[in-house]
C-alpha positions as CSV (number, residue, x, y, z in Angstrom):
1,X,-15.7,36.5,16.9
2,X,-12.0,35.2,16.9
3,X,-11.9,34.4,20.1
4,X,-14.9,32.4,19.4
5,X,-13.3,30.7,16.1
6,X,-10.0,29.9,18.2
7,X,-11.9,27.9,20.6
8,X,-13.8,25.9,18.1
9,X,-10.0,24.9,16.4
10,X,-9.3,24.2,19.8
11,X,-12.0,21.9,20.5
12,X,-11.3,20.2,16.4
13,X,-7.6,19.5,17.4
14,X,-8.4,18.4,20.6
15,X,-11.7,16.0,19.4
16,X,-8.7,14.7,16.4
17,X,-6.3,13.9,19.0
18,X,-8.7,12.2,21.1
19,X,-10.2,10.1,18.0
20,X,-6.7,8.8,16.8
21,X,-5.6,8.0,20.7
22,X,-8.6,5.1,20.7
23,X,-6.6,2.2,19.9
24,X,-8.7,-1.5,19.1
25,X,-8.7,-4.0,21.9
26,X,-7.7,-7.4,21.0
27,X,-4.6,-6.9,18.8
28,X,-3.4,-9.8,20.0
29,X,-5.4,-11.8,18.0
30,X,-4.3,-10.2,15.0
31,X,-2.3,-11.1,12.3
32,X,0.1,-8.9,10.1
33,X,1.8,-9.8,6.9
34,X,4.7,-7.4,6.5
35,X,6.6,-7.7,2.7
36,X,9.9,-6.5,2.8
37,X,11.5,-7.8,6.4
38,X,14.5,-7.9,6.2
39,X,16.1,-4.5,7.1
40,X,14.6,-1.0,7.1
41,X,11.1,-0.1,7.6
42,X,10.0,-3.8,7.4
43,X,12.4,-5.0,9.8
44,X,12.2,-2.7,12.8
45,X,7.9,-2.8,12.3
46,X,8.0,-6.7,12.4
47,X,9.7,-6.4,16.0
48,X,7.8,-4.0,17.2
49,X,4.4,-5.5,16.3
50,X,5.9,-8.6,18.0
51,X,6.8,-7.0,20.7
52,X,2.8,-5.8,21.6
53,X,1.9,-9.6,21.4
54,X,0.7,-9.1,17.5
55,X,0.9,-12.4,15.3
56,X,3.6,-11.3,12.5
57,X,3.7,-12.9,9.4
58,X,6.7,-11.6,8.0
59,X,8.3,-12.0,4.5
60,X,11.5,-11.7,3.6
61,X,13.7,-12.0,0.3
62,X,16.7,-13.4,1.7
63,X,17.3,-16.8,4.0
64,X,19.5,-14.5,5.6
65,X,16.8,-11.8,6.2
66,X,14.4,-14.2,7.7
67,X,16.9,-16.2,10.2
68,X,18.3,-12.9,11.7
69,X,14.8,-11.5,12.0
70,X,13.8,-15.1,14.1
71,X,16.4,-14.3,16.1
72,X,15.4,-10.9,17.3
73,X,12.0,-11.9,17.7
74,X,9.7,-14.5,19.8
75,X,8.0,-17.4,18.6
76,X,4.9,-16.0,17.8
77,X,6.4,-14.4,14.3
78,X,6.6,-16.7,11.1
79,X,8.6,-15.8,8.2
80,X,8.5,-17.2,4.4
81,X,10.7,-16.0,1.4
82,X,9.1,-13.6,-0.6
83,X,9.9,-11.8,-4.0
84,X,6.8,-9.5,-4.8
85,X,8.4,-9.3,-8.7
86,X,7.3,-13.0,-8.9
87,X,3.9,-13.5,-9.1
88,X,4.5,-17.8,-8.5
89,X,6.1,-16.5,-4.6
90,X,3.4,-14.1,-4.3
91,X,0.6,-17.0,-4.9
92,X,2.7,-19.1,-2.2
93,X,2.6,-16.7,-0.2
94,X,-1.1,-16.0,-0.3
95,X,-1.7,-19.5,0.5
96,X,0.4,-20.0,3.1
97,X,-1.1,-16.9,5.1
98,X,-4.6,-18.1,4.3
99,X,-3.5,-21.5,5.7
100,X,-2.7,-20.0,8.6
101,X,-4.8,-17.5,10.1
102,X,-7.9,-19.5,8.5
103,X,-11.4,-18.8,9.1
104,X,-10.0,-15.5,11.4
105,X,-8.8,-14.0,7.9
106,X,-5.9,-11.1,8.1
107,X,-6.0,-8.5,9.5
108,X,-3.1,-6.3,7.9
109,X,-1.4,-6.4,4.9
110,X,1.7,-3.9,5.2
111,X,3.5,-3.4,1.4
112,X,6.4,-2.3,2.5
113,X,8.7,-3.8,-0.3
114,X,10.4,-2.0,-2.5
115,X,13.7,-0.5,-4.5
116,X,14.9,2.9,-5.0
117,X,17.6,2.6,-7.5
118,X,18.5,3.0,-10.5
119,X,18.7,6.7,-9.7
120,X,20.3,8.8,-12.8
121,X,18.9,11.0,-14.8
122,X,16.0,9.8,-17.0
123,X,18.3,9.8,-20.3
124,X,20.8,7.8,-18.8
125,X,18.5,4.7,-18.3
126,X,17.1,2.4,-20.4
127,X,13.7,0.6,-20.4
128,X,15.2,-1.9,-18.4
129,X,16.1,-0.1,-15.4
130,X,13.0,1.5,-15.1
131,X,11.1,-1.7,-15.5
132,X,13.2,-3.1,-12.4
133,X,11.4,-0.6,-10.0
134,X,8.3,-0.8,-11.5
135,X,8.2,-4.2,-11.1
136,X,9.1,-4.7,-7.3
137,X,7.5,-1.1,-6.4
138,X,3.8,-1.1,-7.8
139,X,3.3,-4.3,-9.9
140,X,4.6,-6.4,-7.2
141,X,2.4,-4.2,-4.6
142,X,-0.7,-4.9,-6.5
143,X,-0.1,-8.6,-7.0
144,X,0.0,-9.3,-3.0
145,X,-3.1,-6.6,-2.4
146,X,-5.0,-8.3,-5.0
147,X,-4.2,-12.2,-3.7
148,X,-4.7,-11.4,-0.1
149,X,-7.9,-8.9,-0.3
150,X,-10.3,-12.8,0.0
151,X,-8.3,-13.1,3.7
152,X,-8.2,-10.1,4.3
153,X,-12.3,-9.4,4.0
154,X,-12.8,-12.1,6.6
155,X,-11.3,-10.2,8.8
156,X,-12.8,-6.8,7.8
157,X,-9.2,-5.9,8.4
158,X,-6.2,-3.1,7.2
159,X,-3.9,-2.6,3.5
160,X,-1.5,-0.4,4.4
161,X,0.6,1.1,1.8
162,X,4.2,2.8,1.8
163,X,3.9,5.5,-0.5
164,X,6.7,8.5,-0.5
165,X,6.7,12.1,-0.7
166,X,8.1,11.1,-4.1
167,X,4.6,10.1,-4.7
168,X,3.6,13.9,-4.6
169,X,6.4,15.4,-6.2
170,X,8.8,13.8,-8.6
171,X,12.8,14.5,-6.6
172,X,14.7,11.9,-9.1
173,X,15.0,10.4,-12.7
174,X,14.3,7.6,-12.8
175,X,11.7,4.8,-11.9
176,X,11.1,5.4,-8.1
177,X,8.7,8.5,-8.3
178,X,6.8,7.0,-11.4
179,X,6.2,3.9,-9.0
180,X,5.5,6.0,-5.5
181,X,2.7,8.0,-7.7
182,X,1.3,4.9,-8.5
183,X,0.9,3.8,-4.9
184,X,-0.9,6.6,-4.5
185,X,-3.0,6.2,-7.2
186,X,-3.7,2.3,-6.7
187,X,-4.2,3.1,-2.9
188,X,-6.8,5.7,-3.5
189,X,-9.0,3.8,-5.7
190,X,-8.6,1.0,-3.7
191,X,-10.0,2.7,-0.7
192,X,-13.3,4.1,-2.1
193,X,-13.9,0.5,-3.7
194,X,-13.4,-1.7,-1.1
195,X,-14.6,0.3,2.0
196,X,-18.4,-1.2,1.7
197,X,-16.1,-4.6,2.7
198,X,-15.0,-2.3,6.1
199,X,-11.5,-2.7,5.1
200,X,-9.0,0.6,5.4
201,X,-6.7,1.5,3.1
202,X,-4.1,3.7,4.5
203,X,-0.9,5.5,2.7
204,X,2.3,5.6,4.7
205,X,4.6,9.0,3.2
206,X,7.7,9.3,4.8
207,X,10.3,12.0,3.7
208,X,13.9,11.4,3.1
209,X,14.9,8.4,5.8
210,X,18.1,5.7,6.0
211,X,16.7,2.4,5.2
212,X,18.5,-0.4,3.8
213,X,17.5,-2.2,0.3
214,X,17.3,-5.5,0.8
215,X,17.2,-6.4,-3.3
216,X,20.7,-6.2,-4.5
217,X,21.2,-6.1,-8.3
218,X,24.4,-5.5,-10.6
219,X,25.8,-1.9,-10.7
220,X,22.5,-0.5,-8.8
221,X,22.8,2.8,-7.0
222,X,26.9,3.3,-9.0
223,X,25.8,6.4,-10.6
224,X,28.9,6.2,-12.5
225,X,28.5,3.1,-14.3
226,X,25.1,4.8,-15.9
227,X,26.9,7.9,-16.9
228,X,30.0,5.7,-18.5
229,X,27.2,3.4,-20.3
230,X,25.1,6.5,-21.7
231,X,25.9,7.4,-25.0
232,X,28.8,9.7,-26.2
233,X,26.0,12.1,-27.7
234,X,24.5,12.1,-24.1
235,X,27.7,12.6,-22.2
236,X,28.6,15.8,-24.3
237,X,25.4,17.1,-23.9
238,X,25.2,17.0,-20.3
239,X,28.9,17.5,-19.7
240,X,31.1,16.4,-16.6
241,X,30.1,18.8,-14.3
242,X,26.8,18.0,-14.3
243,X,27.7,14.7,-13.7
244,X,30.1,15.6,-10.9
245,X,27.3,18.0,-9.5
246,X,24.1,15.8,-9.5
247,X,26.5,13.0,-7.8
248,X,27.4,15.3,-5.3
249,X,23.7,16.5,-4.6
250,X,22.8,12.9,-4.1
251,X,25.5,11.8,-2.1
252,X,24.5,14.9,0.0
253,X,21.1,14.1,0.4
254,X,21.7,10.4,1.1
255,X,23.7,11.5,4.0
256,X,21.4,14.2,5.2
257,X,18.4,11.4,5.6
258,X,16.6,11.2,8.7
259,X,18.5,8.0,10.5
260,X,15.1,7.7,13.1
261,X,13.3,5.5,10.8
262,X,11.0,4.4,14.3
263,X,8.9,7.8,12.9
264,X,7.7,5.7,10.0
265,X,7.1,2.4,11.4
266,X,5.5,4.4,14.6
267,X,2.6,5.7,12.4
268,X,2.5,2.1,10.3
269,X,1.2,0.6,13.8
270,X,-1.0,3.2,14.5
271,X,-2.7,2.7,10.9
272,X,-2.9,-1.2,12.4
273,X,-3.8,-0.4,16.0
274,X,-5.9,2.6,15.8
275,X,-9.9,2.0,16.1
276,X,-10.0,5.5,13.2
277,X,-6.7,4.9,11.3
278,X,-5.7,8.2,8.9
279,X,-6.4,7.6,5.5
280,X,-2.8,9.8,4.6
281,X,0.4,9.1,7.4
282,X,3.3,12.5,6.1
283,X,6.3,11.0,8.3
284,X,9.3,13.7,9.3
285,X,9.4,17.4,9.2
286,X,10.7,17.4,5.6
287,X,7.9,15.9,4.1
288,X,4.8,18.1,6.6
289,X,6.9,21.1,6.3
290,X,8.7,20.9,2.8
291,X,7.6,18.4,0.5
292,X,4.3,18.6,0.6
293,X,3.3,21.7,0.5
294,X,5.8,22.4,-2.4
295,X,3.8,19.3,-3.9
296,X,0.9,22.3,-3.9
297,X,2.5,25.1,-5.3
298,X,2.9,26.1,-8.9
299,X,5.1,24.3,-11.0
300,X,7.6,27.4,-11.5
301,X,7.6,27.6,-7.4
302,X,8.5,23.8,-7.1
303,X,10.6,23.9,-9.7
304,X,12.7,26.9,-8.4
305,X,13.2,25.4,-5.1
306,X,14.1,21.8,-6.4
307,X,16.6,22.8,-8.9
308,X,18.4,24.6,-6.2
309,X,18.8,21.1,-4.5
């Protein structure tokens, strides 16, 4: 009887494998707008899609951004100026893809945008710093789905969204989980309404990886200047040591982040390329052996383990 229920798992694994190896023919026909292009996940994916013969349409926030990524890259990739938090560029933007791929519509969006910082405890923050996530992370994320889904149906084609494993289990204060769970959340929905059009929606997770952000605002990511600019009343009641101990532990795990950042835009092009995408992409051994299933344990088991980090 086991012997017999081994073999079936065999057959499942080997059937899955088999189904995500099919990859479409064609892809270089295809065209990919990428947000977020000019370092990290965004920049190394917009080269590699160029380099299989794909039609990149990449946007980036910075002049800078975009002539350095023309550089590295052939003639076939285009790049415009993009800042997701304005929804005036994100119209451009829309029309200048539709303008171009035309009656052959697009075929992937990739939302790969986005800020992680401010990162401080939530009592140290104000409104203002959440809102600045918020607004690049999932506002911004919806805006382009939402004024690219008309090119996209043409092509019957692929929204792929970067999610985190800070979309399963909050890690940080601050706004980055708040907007990762609502990635999720907007990419779920998303999928069950839109798949009588034959689009895909698929959810990118990776764990803890070095990527560059490519927004730079005043003071972001100085942990220090939150904790001077919190109250006095605040300050006494979390004390220096906590201070000097949750800088530590995120200086720590800043520098203990997975540097092979290929893993997450490796399983972005498979969700582009593959004939039966996943709906659900858990990039690095953190996040499949850690994170997530932490994300499904009790709340005194999760919160045991994290408050050890």
């Amino acid at each position: 009887m086991w012997l017999l229920l081994l073999v079936l798992l065999i057959l499942i694994l080997l059937y899955r494998r088999h189904r995500y190896s099919l990859i479409l023919e064609n892809l270089t026909d295809k065209y990919v707008f990428i947000t977020g292009c000019d370092s990290g996940f965004g920049n190394l994916l917009a080269k590699q899609l160029d380099k299989r013969g794909m039609k990149v349409l990449a946007a980036c926030l910075t002049d800078k951004g975009a002539e350095e990524l023309k550089k590295e890259t052939s003639t076939r990739l285009q790049t415009i100026l993009l800042d997701v938090a304005d929804s005036q560029s994100v119209s451009a933007a829309a029309e200048w893809v539709n303008g171009i791929v035309r009656d052959k519509g697009l075929w992937g969006l990739v939302n790969n945008a986005g800020i992680a910082n401010p990162v401080a405890p939530n009592e140290w923050l104000t409104k203002e710093d959440f809102a600045k996530i918020l607004d690049v992370n999932i506002l911004g994320l919806i805006d382009v789905t939402l004024k690219m889904l008309p090119i996209i149906r043409r092509a019957r084609g692929r929204v792929v969204n970067i999610a985190s494993v800070a979309g399963r289990i909050s890690l940080i204060g601050g706004g980055y989980c708040l907007s990762k769970y609502g990635v999720e959340a907007f990419s779920d929905s998303l999928r069950r309404e839109i798949c009588r059009f034959g689009i895909k929606v698929c959810i990118v997770e990776p764990g803890y990886f070095k990527t560059l952000i490519t927004r730079p605002e005043p003071h972001m990511g100085k942990l220090q200047y939150f904790w001077e600019k919190a109250s006095d009343e605040v300050r006494n009641a979390y004390g220096q040591q906590f201070y000097k101990n949750y800088s530590k532990n995120l200086e720590k795990n800043l520098s203990d982040a997975n540097p092979k950042i290929h893993l997450v835009t490796d399983c972005i092009e498979h969700a582009l390329t593959a004939v039966h995408p996943q709906t659900r992409y858990s990039t690095g051994l953190d996040a499949k052996l850690f994170f997530l299933p932490l994300s499904y344990c009790p709340s005194a088991v999760a919160d045991y383990f994290l408050l050890q980090k």
